[in-house]
Structure formats: C-alpha cells, structure tokens
VEXGUNU-280094 format. One record per residue (C-alpha): y, x, z; residue in one letter. Coordinates in steps of 0.001 Angstrom, whole numbers, padded with zeros to 6 digits, always signed. Example, Ala and Ser with C-alpha at 12.3 -4.5 7.8 and 13.67 -1.06 7.14 Angstrom:
-004500+012300+007800A/-001060+013670+007140S/
END
This chain:
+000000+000000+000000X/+003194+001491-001354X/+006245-000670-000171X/+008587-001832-002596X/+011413-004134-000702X/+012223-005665+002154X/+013970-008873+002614X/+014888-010494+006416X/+017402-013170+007624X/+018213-014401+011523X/+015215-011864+012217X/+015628-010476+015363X/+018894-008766+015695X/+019475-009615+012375X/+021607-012619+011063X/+021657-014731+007803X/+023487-011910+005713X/+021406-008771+005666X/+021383-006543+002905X/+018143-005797+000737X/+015920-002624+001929X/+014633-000830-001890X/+012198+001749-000765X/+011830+002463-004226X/+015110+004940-003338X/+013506+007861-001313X/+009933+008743-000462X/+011036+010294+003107X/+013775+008829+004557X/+014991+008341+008332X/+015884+005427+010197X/+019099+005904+012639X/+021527+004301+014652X/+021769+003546+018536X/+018905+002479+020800X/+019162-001780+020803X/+020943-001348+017222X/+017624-002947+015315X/+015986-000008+013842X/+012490-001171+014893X/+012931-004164+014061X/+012920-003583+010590X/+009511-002345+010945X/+008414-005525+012934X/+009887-007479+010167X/+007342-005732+007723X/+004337-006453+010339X/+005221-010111+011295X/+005436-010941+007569X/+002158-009493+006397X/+000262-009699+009652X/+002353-012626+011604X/+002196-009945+014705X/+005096-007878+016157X/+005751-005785+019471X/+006468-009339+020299X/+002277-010055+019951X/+001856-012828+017626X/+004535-015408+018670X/+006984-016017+015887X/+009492-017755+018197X/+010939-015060+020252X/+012075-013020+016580X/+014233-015608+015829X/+017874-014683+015836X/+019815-016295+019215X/+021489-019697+018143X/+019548-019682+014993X/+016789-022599+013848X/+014731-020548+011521X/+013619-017273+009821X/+012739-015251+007011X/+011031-012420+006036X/+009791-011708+002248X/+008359-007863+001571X/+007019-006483-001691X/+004563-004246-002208X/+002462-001806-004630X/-001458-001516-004370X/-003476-000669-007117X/-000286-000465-010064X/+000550-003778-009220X/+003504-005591-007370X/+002466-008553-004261X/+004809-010272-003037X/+004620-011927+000780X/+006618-014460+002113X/+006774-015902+005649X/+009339-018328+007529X/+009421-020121+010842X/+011522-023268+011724X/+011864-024684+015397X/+012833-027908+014096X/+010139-030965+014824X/+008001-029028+017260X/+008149-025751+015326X/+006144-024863+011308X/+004896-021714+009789X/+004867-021198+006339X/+003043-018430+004441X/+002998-017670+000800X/+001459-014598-001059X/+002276-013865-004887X/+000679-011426-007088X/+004229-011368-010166X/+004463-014723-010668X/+000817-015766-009855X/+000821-017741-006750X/-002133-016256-004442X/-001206-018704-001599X/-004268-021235-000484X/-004230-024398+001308X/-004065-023177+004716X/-002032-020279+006735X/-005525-019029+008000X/-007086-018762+004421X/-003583-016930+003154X/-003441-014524+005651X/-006996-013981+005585X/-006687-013091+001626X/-003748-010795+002431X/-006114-008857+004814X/-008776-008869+002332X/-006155-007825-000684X/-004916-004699+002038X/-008259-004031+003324X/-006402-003103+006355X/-006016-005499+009580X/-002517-004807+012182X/-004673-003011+014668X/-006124-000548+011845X/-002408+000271+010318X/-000764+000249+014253X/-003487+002831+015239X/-003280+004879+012079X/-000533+004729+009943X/+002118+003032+012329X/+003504+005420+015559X/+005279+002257+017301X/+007890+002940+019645X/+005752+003425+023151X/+002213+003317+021378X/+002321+007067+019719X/-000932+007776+022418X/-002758+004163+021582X/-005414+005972+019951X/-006005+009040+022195X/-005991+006994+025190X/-008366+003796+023925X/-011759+004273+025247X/-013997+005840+023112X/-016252+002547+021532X/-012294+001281+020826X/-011523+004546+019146X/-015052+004337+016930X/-014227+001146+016015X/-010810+001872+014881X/-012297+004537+013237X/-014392+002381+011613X/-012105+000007+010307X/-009871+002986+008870X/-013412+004358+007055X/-014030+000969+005841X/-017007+000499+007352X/-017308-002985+008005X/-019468-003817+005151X/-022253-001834+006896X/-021443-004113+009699X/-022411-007592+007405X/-025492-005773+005968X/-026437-004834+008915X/-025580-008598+010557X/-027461-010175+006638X/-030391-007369+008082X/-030715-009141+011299X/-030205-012628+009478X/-033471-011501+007406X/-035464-010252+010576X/-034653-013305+012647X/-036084-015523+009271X/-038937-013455+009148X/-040106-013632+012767X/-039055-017591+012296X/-041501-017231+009285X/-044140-015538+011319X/-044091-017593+014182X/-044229-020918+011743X/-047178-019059+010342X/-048903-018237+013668X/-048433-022179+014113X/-050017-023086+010857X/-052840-020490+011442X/-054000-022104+014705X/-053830-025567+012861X/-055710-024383+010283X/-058422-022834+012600X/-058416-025876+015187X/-059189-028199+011933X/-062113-025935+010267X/-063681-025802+013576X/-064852-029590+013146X/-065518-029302+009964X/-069657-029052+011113X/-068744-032563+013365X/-067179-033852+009865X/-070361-033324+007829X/-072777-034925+010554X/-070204-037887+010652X/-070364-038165+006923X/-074191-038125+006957X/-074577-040696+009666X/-071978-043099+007993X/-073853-042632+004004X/-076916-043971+006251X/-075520-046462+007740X/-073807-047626+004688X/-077228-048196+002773X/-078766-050153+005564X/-075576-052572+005683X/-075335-052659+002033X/-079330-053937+001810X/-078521-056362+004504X/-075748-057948+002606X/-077879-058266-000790X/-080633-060514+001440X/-077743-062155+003437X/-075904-062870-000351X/-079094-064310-001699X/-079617-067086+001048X/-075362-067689+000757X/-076151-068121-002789X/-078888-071021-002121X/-077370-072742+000398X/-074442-073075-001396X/-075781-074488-004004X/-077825-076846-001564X/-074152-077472-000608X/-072683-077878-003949X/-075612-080209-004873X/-075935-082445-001772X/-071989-082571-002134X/-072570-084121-005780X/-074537-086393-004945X/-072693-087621-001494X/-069629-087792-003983X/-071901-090112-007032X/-073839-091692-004450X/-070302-093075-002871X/-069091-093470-006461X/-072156-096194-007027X/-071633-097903-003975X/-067505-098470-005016X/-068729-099431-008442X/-071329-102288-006756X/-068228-103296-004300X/-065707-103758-007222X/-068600-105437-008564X/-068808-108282-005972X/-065243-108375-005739X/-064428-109172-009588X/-067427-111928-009541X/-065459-113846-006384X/-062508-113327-008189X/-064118-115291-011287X/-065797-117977-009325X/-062149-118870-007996X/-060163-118441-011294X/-062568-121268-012444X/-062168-123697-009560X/-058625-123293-010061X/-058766-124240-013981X/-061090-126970-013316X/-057696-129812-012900X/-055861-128152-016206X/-056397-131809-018769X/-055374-134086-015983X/-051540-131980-015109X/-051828-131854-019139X/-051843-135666-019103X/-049110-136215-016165X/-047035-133644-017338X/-047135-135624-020902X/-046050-138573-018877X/-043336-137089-017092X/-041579-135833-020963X/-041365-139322-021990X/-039540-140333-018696X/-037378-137279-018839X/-035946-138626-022567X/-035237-142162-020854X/-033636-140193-017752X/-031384-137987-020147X/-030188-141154-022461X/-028926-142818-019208X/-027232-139746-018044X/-025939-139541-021282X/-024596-143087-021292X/-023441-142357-017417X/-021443-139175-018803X/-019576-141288-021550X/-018757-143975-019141X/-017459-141415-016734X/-015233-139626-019500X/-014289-143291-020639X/-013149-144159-017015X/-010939-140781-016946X/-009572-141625-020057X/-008736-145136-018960X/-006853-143957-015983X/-005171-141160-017798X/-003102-144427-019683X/-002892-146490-017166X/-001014-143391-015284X/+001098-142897-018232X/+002019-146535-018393X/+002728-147196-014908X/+005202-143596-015706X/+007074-146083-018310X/+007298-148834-016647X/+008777-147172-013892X/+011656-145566-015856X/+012300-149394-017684X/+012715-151018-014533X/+014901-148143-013078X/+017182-148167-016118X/+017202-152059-015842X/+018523-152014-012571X/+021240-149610-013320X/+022057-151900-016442X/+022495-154552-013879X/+024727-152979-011727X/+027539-151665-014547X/+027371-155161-015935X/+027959-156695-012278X/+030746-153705-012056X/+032264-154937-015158X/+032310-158369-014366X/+034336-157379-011116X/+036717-154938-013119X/+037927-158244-014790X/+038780-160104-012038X/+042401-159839-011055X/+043185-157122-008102X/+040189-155308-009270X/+039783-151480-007700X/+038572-148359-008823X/+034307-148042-008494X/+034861-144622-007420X/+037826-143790-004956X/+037576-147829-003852X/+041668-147929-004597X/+043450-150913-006423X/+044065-149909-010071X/+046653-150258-012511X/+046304-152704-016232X/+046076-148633-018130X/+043583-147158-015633X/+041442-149851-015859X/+041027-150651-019594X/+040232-147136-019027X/+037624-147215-016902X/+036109-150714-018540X/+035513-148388-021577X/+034103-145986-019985X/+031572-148631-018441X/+030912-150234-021996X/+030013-146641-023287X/+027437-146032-020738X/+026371-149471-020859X/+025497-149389-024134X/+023738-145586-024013X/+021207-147814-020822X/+020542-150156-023157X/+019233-147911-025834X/+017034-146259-023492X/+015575-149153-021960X/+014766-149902-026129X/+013504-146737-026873X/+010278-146558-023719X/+007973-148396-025881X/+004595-149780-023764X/+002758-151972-026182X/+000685-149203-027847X/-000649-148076-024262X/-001807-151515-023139X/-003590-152117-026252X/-005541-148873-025832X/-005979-149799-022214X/-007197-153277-023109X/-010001-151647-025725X/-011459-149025-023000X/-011677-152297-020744X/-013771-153835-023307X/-015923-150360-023806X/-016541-149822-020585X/-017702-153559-020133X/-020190-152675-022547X/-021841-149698-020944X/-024208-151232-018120X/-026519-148832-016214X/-028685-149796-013771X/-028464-147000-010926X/-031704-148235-009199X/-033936-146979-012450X/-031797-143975-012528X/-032626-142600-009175X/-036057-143985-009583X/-036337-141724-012723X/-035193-138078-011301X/-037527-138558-008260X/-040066-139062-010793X/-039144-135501-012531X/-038947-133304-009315X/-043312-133481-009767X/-042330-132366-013550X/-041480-129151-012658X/-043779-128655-010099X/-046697-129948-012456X/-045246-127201-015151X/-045650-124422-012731X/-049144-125303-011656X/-050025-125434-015719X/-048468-121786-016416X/-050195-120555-013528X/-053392-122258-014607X/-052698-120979-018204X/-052728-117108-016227X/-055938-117569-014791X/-057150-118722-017660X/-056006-115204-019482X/-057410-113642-015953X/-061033-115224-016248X/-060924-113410-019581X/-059922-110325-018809X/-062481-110155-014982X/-065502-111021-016994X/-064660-108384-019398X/-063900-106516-016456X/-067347-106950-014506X/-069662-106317-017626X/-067952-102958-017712X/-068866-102208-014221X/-072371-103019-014761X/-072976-101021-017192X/-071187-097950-015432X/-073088-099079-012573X/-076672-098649-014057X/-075400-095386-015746X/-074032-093586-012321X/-077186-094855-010391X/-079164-092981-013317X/-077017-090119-012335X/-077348-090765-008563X/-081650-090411-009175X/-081361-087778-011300X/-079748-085405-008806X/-081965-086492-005649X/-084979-084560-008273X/-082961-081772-008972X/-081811-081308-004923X/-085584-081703-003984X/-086478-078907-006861X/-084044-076413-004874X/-086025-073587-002936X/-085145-074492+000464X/-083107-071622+002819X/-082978-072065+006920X/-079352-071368+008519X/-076239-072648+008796X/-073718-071805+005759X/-070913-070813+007802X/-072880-068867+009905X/-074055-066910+007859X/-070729-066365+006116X/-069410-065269+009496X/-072408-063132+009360X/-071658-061800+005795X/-067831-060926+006963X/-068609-059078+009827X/-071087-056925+007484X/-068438-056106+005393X/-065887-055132+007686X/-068607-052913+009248X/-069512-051324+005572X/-065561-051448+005035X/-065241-049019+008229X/-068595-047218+007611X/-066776-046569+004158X/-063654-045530+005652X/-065298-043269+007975X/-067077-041934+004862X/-063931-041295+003144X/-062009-039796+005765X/-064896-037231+006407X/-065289-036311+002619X/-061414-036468+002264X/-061268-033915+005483X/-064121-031949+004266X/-062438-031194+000883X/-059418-030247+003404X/-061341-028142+005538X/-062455-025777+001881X/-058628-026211+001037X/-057865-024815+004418X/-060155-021803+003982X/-058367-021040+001079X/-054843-021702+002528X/-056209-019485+005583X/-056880-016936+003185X/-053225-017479+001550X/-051137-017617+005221X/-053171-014484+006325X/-051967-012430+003267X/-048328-013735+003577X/-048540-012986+007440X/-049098-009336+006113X/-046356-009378+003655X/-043995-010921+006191X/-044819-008521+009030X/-043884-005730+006531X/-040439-006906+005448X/-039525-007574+009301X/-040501-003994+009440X/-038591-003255+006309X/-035231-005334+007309X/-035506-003740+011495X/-035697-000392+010054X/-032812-001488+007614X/-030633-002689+010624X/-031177-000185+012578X/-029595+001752+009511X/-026390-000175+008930X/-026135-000386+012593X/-023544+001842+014689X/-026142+004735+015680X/-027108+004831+011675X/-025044+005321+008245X/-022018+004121+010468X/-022532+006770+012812X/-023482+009698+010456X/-020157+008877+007920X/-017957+009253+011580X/-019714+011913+012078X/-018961+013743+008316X/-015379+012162+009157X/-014955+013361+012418X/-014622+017588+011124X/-012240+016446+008695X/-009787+014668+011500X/-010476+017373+013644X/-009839+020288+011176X/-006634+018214+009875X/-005231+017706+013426X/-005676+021449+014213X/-003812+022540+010951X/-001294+020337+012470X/-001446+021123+015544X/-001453+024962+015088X/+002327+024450+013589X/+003146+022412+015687X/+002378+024647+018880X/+002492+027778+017046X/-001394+028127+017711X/-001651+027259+021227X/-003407+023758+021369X/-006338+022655+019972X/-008655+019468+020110X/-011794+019003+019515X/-013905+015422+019064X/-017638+014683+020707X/-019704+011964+019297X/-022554+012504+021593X/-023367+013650+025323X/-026131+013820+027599X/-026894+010593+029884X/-028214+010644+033470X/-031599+011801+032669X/-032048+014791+029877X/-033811+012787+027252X/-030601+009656+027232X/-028348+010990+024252X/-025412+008679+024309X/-022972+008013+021685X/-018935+008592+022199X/-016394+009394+020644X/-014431+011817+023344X/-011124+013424+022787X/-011408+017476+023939X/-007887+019081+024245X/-007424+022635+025519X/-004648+025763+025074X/-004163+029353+026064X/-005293+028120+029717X/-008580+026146+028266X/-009405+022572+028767X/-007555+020614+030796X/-007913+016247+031147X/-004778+014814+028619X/-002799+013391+031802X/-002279+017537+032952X/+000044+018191+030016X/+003114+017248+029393X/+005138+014729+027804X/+005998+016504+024695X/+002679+018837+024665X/+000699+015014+024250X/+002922+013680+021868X/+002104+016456+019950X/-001383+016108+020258X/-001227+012194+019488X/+001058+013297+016569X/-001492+015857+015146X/-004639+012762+015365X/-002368+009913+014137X/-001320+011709+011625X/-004800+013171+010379X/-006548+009547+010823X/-003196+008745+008390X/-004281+011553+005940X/-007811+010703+005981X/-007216+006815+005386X/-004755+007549+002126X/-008007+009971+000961X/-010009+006641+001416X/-010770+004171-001108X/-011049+001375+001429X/-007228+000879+002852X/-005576+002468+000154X/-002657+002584+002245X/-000051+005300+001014X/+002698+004781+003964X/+003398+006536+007207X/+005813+005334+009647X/+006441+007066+012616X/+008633+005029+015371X/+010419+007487+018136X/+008669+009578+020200X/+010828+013047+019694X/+012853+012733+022228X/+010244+014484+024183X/+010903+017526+022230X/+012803+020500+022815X/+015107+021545+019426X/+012330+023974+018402X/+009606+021389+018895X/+011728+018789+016766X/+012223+021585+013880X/+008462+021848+013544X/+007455+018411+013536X/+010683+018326+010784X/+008444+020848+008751X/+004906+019108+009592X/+006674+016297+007725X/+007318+018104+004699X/+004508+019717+004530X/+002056+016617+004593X/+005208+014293+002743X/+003356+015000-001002X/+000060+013220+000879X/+002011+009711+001384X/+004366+007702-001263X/+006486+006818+001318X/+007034+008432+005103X/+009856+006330+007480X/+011133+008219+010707X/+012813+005891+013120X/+014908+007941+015359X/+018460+007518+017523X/+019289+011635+017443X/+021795+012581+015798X/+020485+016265+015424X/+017079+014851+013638X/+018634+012160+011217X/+020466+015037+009920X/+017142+016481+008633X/+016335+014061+006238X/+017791+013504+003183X/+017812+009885+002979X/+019153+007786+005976X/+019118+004309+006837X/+021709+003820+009226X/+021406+000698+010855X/+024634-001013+013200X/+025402-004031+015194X/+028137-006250+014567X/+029540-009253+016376X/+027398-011422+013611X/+024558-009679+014233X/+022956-006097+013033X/+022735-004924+009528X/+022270-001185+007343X/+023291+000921+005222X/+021134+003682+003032X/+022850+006788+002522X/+021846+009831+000715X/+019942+010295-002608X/
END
C-alpha cells in the first residue's frame, strides 16, 4: 500500500476546511508543529478510515470535531499499479450512522453491509490494524508494543505480517476433514455392529423359513378338502334356495289362482240384474222428454211473465208523468183564471200588479201552458196496453200442472242412479273378460312351475351329500387363510432377510475396506494438521524469518549504537523436565556489559532497540508478497535521544528510505524537522487545526 491522498473534515482537531494531503509530493517527509497541534491525528485519520480504529479504539464518536454533527475522512491509495479509493463518515444525528464505501477508479467495491466492506478492504490490504500498528506504524506511546507483547502475541503478529494465516484455514479445513473422518468411522463402527448383530440370526432365519414352508403345505392341503365340502354345500345351498324360492313361487301362483276365480264368481252375480236396469232405465228416458217439455213450457212462461212486468213497469212510468203534467196544467189554468179577475197579484212575490205587468205575466202563463199541453200529447200509452193485453192472453194459454212436474223429477233422481249401476255393470262385464283370461294364464304357469318345482327336488336328492354347517366351515376356511397368510408372511420375511443377511456379507466386506481407507486419510489429514499447525510449516517459515529480523535489526542497531547493542530472538527453550521443548518467541538484548532484562536500560537505549525490530519486521513485510505494504510511519519517540542519537536514527532513515515508497516522521523538534527535506507543518487556529507542506 502506497498512499496517494488524504482527505479529512471536523476530524479531530480538524474543522470543515482542511486542505488536501498529496503524498504523491515527497517519499520522506516529516510531520511538525507543537504537541496538541494535530499531527497524529492525521495519521488516525488514515487508520479510522481504512480500519474504523484510532488511538481512540474503535469509537467513531469521540473524533468528531467539538460542536460539529458529523465527519469525514476519504484516503487514496496504490496497491498493485492501481488507485482504491476509501471513504468513511459518521453523523450523530438520529441516534448516530456509519457509512463506508470502497472504490477501485470508478468501480464501486462497496457491499451491502459495513461488515462485508470493511472486511473486503482487509482482504484487498491483506493487512489487519493490529498487523500495520505493530509493524509498519510507531504510534505515539506504542514504539515498544511489539518487544513488550508476550511472546505467543509476538508469533502471532509475526504471523500475520508473514501471511500465514492461510496455513491457519488449511490447517482448521485439516481438522474439518479429521473430525468427518472419525464421524465416518464411528458411523461405520455403528453399521459394522448392525451388520454383525443381523448375520448372527441368519441360522434362526433359515430354521424359521423351513418350519413356515412346512407348515404352509399342511394348511394349504387342509384348505383344498375344506374348499371341496364349501363347494357342495353351497351348491346344496344354492339348490335348496331354488327350490324354497319356485316352491313359494307355485304356492303364489295357486293363491292368485283362488283369488281371480272369487273374483269371477262375484263379477257374475253382479251382472246377473243388467236387462231389468236396461228396461227401467228405458222407462225413465221417456219420462225425462215429458219432464224437459214442461220445463220448457215453465221457462217460456217465466220469460213471458218478466216480459209482462217489464211493460207494465214502463206504463205505470207514463202514466205517472201524464197525470203529473195534468195537474200542473190544472194549476196555470186555475192561475190564469185568477190573473183575470180584477185586483189580481203577482203568483210569485204575492204583490198586487199593474194592467202592463200582468198582460205580461198572462203571456208568460199561456206560453207554458201550451208547451204542458204538448207534453201531456206527446206520452203515448196505447201501444203498451195492447202488448200488455196479448201477453195476458199468452200466458192464459200456458197451463202446467206443478203436481206432475214434481212427480216427474222424483221419478228421474233413480235415472241417474240406475245409469251408474249399468256403467258399472258394463265394467264388470269387461272385468269377467279380462279375470277368466286372467286365470287360464295362471293355470297354465301353474302346471309349468310345479314341473319345475319336481324337477329340482330330483336334482337336490342327486347331490352327494356333505355334513357341517356352511358358515362354519367358512369361518373355518378364513381362519386357514389368515394362518397360511401369516405362515406366508413369515416365509417372506425370512427369505427377504436371508437375501439381506448375503447382502450384508457383502456390505461387511465393503464397510471393512472403507474402514481401512478412512482410518488412513484420518492418518493422512492428522499428520497434515499437525503440519499447517503452529509447531509445523508455520513454525519453520518464523523460524527462516526470524535470522532475517534479527540480522536486519542488528545492521540497524549497530548504527544506531555504534556497535554496542545487539538482540538476539529464541523460538525454543527447555521446559521443566529435559525432554519438554517449548516454543517462544523471546526477545534477547545485551551490550558491552552482556545481557541484561529490557526494563535495565534506558529510555533511549530501548527505543532504539524497538526502533531497530519495528523497523526490520517493516523491511521484511515490504519483501513479502502477502501485505504488500510499502509505507513506514514512525510517530514520536526521539525525544528520548540525545543530538547524536537523533543524527543516527536521521541516517538509519536514509539509509533504509530506497526500501519504502513512502516514510512519514511525526515529530515536535525543531532540530529534527530540519532534517528532512519535505515538511508538513501542521497549526491550530481559532477554527480549528490545519497544514501546510513545505519543501520539494
């Protein structure tokens, strides 16, 4: 990893206008400025946005600049010729989000969740924050976090800078495959006892199967005799049946026999009488013409009688209106008479009228005299009482005698009667017919079906006769066959489980052999774990690594303390007992006086020692194809050098600068920044702290 840029805004320190940071300026450059000023933090900024951790741990809430809601950090990168781009912010608003986003150009690389992105940045770096904080990174405080870890720490670390955690998943796939395997074998083990427990009754099976074929033939032999006496008492059965069923068939036929020959006797009593209601009911007719003429001659008298007291109505009308008419005639001609006496007075108002008034009202009296008398003229009775007068004389001539009349419909009540009795008698006749008919067909049936009923009493007496109840010996029967039905079952289930038991001998065979082959690849993958484990590969490539750290940190070391300290590294040392070899990974430092523990020398005698191993883990990992990472940063730390001290970690620096693309030195002295030739000077301001690179 080679960086390219850094953008930040209310990180830290820092507010919303910050300048960019192009590391594509200088490969060894120095970051300066007084202690609280935000020189680390431009560091942390690079760690929080690729890792989300800080010397803050891994809570994004305490970076954010005081007063401010959110933050932002985006940093750009080089690995492998190509430029990533990461991207992180965090917002306090609505209970506080995260948001992470990783580009490769302008491919987005982000996935759907924070975990999975930052996961895929890890995997992209091959590098986790603890690997690059104990290698690469000298923090501020945390330039001995390597020497002082305990030794399985430091092989791990180790480990992760050699990139050997892949060892770690075969070895974890190795264990996977052993735990299957004994899984395997013990499912085997299982299957091999089942297989044994069911061939040991495979003897029992055979003498069952034996035993059952026997019994089977004696049932089956029973069942043929029991079949054959079924087989003759059923038809005994079938035959008596028959005849019960034509012998009851006769004896209907002789009963609807007796019963249509009473039937005929009566229909011809009840005939006998037909000629004499022949002869009444002639009678009767004749009377029944007479009765209808005098109804008839009752009906026109009746309509004649109507008729005549329709006009008398209509006369009596007419002479009514005459007379009324006549009467009012009367009185305007008694009215008139009195109008010509003298002192004569008005018929209306009752008042004496004048000579005028009263020629007046004598005309008016002549007028409507006149108009009575034309009325009374014009109602005309003459024609009506001459029609009167002639229905008189018509109804004088239509005498009927009422006594005959009643006489004659008492006579024709019997009529209808006497009708009834000679339909009905008419029906039996038709029914005498039809019962005779009726009753010679049943004879013959009858001497037919008795033929029948003699012919089957020979046959049923030609039968071979069988002893025993039929459904007794049906139960019988059933309870054969359910006991051949099991004896068969039994049968099968041995000869099924006796074809099992020769499968089984050949699936023994088969699980024995694969019991073999799976003991041998547990052997194969325990032998193979024990290989990828710690104490195997992993231990012998620390091991090959180890010289080359130790070697590096010496060559260091030797400049750095002009050839008075060295360290040395032990991977293994003697347990308790003699024969206990026990692996380590134990930090030896000595000088001029010999070996002495690390807390007996001084401040600036173990920063140089944790300077010399940082930075020859450093070396190693850029040498590594694993990490790839091609950047050094070394936070503080010199100001527990003396100026001479300083100068030569000043020269250690240049002389391993061509190893890394890009070396940062975060320091407050002013007589160190001067040593570099590229500075980022870094200040605070009322709005917060912000940089400036200077130098080419």
């Amino acid at each position: 990893m080679i960086p390219v840029s850094l953008k930040l805004a209310n990180f830290t320190s820092y507010g919303d206008k910050v300048p960019e940071l192009d590391f594509r300026k200088f490969k060894l450059g120095a970051i300066s400025g007084p202690n609280g000023a935000g020189k680390s933090s431009l560091l942390d900024a690079i760690t929080w946005c690729l890792w989300g951790w800080s010397r803050a741990g891994d809570s994004g809430d305490d970076l954010i600049h005081l007063g401010a809601k959110e933050m932002f950090v985006e940093f750009s990168f080089e690995l492998d010729s190509h430029i990533f781009i990461v991207k992180r912010q965090r917002n306090l608003s609505h209970g506080g989000s995260t948001n992470l986003e990783f580009w490769s150009k302008n491919n987005n690389l982000t996935e759907g969740t924070i975990k999975a992105t930052q996961q895929k940045i890890i995997d992209s770096l091959h590098l986790s924050f603890e690997t690059f904080t104990n290698s690469s990174f000298l923090r501020q405080g945390h330039a001995d976090e390597f020497t002082t870890k305990g030794p399985s720490d430091r092989k791990r670390i180790l480990a992760d800078i050699l990139g050997l955690s892949h060892y770690d998943l075969l070895e974890e796939k190795a264990r996977e495959k052993v735990k299957e395997a004994q899984n395997s074998l013990k499912l085997l083990e299982y299957q091999l006892l089942e297989i044994e427990a069911e061939l040991s009754q495979k003897e029992e099976r055979e003498k069952i199967l034996h035993e059952q074929t026997e019994k089977v033939k004696v049932i089956e032999n029973s069942i043929k005799l029991l079949e054959e006496d079924l087989k003759n008492l059923q038809k005994q059965k079938e035959f008596q049946q028959n005849l019960d069923e034509q012998q009851k068939e006769l004896d209907q036929i002789l009963s609807q026999g007796k019963e249509r020959a009473s039937r005929i006797q009566n229909l011809e009593l009840q005939i006998k009488n037909f000629e004499e209601i022949e002869n009444k009911i002639e009678k009767l007719q004749k009377e029944k013409t007479e009765l209808e003429d005098l109804r008839k001659k009752q009906q026109e008298k009746l309509i004649l009688q109507n008729e005549l007291s329709k006009m008398q109505g209509g006369l009596n009308v007419k002479l009514e209106q005459k007379k009324s008419l006549q009467n009012e005639l009367d009185k305007l001609q008694e009215e008139l008479k009195k109008l010509a006496l003298p002192g004569a007075k008005c018929p209306t108002c009752g008042q004496e009228i004048g000579k005028d008034q009263k020629h007046k009202v004598s005309s008016e009296l002549r007028i409507k005299n006149l108009e009575l008398s034309k009325k009374i003229q014009e109602i005309k009775t003459e024609k009506e009482e001459q029609e009167i007068k002639k229905l008189e004389n018509n109804l004088s001539l239509l005498k009927i005698d009422p006594e005959k009349l009643t006489a004659l419909e008492n006579s024709l009540k019997e009529l209808e009667n006497l009708q009834k009795q000679k339909e009905q008698s008419l029906q039996n006749r038709a029914s005498l017919e039809t019962e005779k008919k009726t009753r010679e067909e049943l004879l013959l049936l009858f001497k037919n079906k008795k033929l029948q009923v003699e012919k089957l009493q020979e046959d049923l007496e030609k039968l071979p006769k069988t002893e025993g109840d039929l459904s007794e010996k049906q139960k019988q029967l059933e309870e054969l066959r359910t006991e051949e039905k099991k004896a068969q079952g039994l049968m099968g289930q041995a000869t099924q489980l006796i074809s099992r038991a020769e499968q089984m001998e050949k699936l023994q065979k088969q699980k024995t052999n694969e019991r073999v082959i799976l003991e041998k690849e547990k052997q194969n993958f325990e032998e193979l774990s024990l290989a990828f484990g710690k104490k195997g590969i992993q231990a012998m490539i620390i091991e090959t690594a180890i010289p080359e750290i130790e070697d590096e940190a010496n060559k260091l070391l030797d400049k750095l303390t002009d050839g008075r300290m060295k360290v040395a590294f032990l991977t293994q040392r003697e347990g308790k007992t003699t024969d206990n070899i026990i692996e380590t990974l134990d930090i030896i430092i000595s000088d001029e006086m010999g070996q002495r523990p690390y807390d007996l020398y001084s401040g600036g005698e173990t920063f140089r020692v944790n300077f010399a191993i940082r930075l020859a883990i450093s070396k190693l990992l850029t040498r590594r194809a694993g990490a790839r990472l091609q950047f050094l940063v070394i936070d503080e730390g010199f100001g527990t050098q003396d100026a001479q001290g300083r100068t030569r970690i000043v020269e250690v620096l240049d002389l391993i600068k061509n190893d890394f693309e890009k070396i940062l030195i975060i320091t407050h002295l002013e007589e160190l920044k001067e040593e570099f030739p590229v500075r980022i000077e870094v200040s605070k301001t009322s709005i917060g702290s912000t940089f400036e690179v200077i130098g080419d």
